[in-house]
N, C-alpha and C positions, 0 to 999 in steps of 0.2 A: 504494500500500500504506500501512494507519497504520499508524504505526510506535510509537506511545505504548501500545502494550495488548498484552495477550498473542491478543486479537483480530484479524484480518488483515479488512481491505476492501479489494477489488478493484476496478477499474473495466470494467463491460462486456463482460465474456468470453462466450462463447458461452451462450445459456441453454437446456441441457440437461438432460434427465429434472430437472424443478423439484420440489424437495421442498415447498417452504414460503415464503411471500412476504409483506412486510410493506409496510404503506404507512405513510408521514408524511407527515400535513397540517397545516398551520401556517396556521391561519384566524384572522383578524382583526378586528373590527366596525368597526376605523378605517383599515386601510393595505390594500396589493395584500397578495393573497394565493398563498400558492406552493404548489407539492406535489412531493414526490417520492416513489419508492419502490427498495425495496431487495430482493434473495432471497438465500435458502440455502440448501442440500441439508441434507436430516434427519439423514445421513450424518456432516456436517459442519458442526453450524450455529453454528461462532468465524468461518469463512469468510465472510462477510459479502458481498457483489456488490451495489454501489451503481449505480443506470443514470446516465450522466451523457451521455446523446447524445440531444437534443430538436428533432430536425428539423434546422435549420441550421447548430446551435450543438451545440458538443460542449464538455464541461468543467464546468458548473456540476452542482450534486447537485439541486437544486429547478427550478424554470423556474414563469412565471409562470402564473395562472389568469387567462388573459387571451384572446380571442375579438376578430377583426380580420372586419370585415364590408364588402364590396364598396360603392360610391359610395350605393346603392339601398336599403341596409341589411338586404339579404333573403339572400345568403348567405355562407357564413364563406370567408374567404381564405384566413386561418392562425390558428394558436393558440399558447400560451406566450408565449417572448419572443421568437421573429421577431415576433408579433404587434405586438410593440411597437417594434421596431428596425428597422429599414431605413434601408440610405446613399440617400443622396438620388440621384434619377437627374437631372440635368439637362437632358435632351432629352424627358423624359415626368414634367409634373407637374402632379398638379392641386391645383386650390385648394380645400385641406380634408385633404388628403392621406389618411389612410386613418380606420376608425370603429375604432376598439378600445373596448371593454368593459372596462373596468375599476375597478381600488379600490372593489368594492363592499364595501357594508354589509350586513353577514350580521345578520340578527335570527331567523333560526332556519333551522338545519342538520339536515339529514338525510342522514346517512351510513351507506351501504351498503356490507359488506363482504362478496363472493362467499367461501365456503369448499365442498371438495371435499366430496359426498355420505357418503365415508366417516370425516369426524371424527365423534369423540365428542362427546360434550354436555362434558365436562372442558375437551379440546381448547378448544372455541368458548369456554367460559367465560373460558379464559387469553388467548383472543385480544381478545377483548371489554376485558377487565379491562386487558392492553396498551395498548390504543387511550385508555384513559381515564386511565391514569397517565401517559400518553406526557412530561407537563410535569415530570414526576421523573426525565426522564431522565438529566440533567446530573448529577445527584449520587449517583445509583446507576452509572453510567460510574467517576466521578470516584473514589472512596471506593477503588476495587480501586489506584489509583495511590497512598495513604494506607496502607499496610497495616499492620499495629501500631501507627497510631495514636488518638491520642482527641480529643477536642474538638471546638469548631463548626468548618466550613466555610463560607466564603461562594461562591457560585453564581452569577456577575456574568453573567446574558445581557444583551449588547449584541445588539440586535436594525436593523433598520430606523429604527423611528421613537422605539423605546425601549430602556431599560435598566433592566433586574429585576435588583434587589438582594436575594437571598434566605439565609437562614442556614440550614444544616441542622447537628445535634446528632450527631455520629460514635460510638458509643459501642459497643465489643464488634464491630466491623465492620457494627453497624446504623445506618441513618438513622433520624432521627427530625426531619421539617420542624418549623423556628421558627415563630411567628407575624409574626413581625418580616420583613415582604416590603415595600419601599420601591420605587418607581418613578420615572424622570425621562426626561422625553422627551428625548432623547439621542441618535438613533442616526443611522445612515449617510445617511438620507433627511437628514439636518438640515445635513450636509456640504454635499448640494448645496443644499438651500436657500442655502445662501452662496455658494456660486458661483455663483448666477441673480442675487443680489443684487450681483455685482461682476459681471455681464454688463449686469445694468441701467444702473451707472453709466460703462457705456462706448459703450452705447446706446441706452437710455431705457427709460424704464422698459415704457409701453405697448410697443416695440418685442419684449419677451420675450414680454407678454401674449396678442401678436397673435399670434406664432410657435407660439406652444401652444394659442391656437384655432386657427386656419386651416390651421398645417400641421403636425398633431402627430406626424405620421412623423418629421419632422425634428427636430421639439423633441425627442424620444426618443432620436434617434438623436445627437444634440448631446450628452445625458445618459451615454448611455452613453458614449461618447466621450472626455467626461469622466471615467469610472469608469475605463474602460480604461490612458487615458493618464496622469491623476493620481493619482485617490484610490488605486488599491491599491497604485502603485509607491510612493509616499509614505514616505519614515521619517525625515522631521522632523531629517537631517542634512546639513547643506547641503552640504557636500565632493561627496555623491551625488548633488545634485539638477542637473538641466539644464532650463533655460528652457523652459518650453512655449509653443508657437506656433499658438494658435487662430485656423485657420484657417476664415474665417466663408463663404468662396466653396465651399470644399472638404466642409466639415462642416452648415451652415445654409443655402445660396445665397439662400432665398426671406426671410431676417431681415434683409438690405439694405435692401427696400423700406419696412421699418416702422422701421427708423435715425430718428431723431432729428434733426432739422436740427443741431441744437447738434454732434452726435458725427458727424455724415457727413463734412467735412471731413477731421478728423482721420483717423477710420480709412479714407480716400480716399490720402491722404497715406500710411498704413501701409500700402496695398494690401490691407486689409481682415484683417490682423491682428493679434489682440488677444496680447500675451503677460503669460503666465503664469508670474509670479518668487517666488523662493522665498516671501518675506515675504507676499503677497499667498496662495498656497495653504497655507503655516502658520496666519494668521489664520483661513483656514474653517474649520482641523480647530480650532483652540485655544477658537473659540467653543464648540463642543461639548464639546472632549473636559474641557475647565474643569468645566462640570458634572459629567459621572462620577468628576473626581478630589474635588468635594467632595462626592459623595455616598458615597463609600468610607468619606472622611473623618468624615461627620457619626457613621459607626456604628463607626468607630473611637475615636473620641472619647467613645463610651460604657465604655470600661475593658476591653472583653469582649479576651481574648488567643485568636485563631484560629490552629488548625491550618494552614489554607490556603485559598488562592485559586484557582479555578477561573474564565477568562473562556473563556464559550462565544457562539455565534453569529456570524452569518456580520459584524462587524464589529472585531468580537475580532480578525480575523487582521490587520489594521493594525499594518504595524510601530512606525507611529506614537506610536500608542493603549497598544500593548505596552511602548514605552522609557518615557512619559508616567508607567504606572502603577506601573513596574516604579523608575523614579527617586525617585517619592513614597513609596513605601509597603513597599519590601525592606525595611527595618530591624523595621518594625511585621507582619507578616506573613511568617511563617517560608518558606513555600511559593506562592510565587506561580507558578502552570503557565498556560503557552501552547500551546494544543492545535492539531497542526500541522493539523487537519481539522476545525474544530468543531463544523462541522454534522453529522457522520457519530454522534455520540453519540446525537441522538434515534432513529436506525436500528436503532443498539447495542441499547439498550432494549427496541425492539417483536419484536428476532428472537433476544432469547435469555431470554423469558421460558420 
């Protein structure tokens, strides 16, 4: 349930007599791209019903656009993100491990939205017009949280591979977007780039390379792994944190063989594995999240006094991210919100126009 709105979203209850159903695609011309979708009875449409069960995987709101093809490349195995995760089986493996499809580069989209034979021409127009402001959703959510107030807002999506620095004008309970939108590559994808980078220097560098050509099931499933076990549990107080123990027979088996003369001893010696200490996964996040506190910073340092701060997106829930900006910038920023669901606002948007 969220609990920040007078809006309720549910997860996956039965879907019966459907009134009205919204999709959110979040398409990219540089990173994976995800989708999900959400309904609601016409009845009731604050009730919001997000699906969060994708095959194998239950809990996420999005899941990947991603297609997994047999040895042969002629038909699909799975899709989403089983497509991209699998534990590794050690008694059946091949070399290449599986084909996935993905991080494409969209250079032109065509988006097709089925609607029942009896909407109006109205109807479809609002649904149409939805689909295309869907990027406003953040601050049309946000603003009912603001209620009698005035001024700008900033709109911080932390994304994946980036973070949109945006200002909207609050005025009379209207929005009105700035021109003033800044971007800095930033996001959660960049975590792990630092964590492959401190895999590298405990096993070589070609050794990650080869892992992620030859057995990209497992590279993935190493990633996630790390997602799992580090980045989201993460909040940058060491009292909380416990050593992690990557283990490379349990998690990778097939990244042994591409080890490094230099590093095989060593992790021979450790039983093959690597841990992970506090200092060591605060540097990942502090490379990144250093950027988004000076990009806060640079448009702070323009004089403008904000209403408040909105971080949306699925990297925003980092408690890390959260204490970081919440330490810099509470004095200069009257309102700074932490949205317990943040992906579920661009939902907001498409089903209660």
């Amino acid at each position: 349930m969220y609990s920040n709105s007078q809006n309720s979203f549910d997860k996956r209850p039965p879907i019966d007599d459907l009134g009205s159903i919204g999709s959110n695609y979040k398409l990219s011309t540089t990173t994976a791209n995800v989708v999900g979708f959400a309904y609601a009875h016409v009845s009731n449409p604050s009730n919001i019903i997000a699906n969060d069960y994708w095959q194998e995987f239950t809990g996420p709101l999005k899941t990947d656009t991603v297609l997994r093809y047999d040895q042969n490349l002629k038909n699909v195995e799975a899709w989403g993100l089983p497509a991209l995760v699998q534990k590794p089986n050690t008694r059946k493996i091949f070399k290449g491990g599986f084909s996935p499809v993905q991080f494409f580069k969209l250079h032109l989209i065509l988006l097709v939205i089925t609607v029942p034979a009896e909407y109006t021409e109205h109807t479809k127009d609002i649904m149409k017009e939805s689909i295309l402001r869907a990027a406003k959703a953040a601050a049309i959510y946000c603003k009912g949280m603001l209620r009698k107030q005035q001024g700008p807002i900033i709109i911080l999506d932390c994304g994946s591979y980036k973070v949109d620095f945006t200002i909207f004008e609050l005025e009379n309970n209207e929005l009105k977007e700035n021109i003033n939108k800044t971007t800095e590559f930033a996001g959660s994808a960049c975590v792990d780039k630092e964590f492959l980078k401190f895999l590298e220097q405990n096993v070589g560098v070609s050794a990650i390379s080869s892992l992620a050509k030859e057995y990209n099931d497992q590279f993935q499933y190493m990633l996630s792994e790390f997602q799992r076990q580090v980045k989201l549990p993460f909040t940058g107080i060491k009292k909380d944190f416990k050593v992690i123990k990557f283990d490379i027979k349990e998690v990778c088996p097939m990244l042994k063989q591409y080890v490094t003369e230099s590093s095989r001893l060593k992790l021979e010696r450790n039983n093959w594995i690597i841990n992970l200490g506090f200092d060591e996964v605060k540097s990942m996040f502090d490379l990144v999240i250093d950027k988004i506190i000076k990009l806060i910073g640079l448009q702070l340092n323009l004089g403008i006094t904000y209403t408040g701060m909105f971080l949306v997106g699925g990297f925003s829930e980092s408690k890390y991210l959260q204490m970081r900006i919440n330490h810099c910038y509470h004095n200069q920023i009257k309102n700074i919100i932490f949205l317990d669901d943040p992906q579920m606002i661009y939902l907001y948007k498409l089903m209660n126009e």
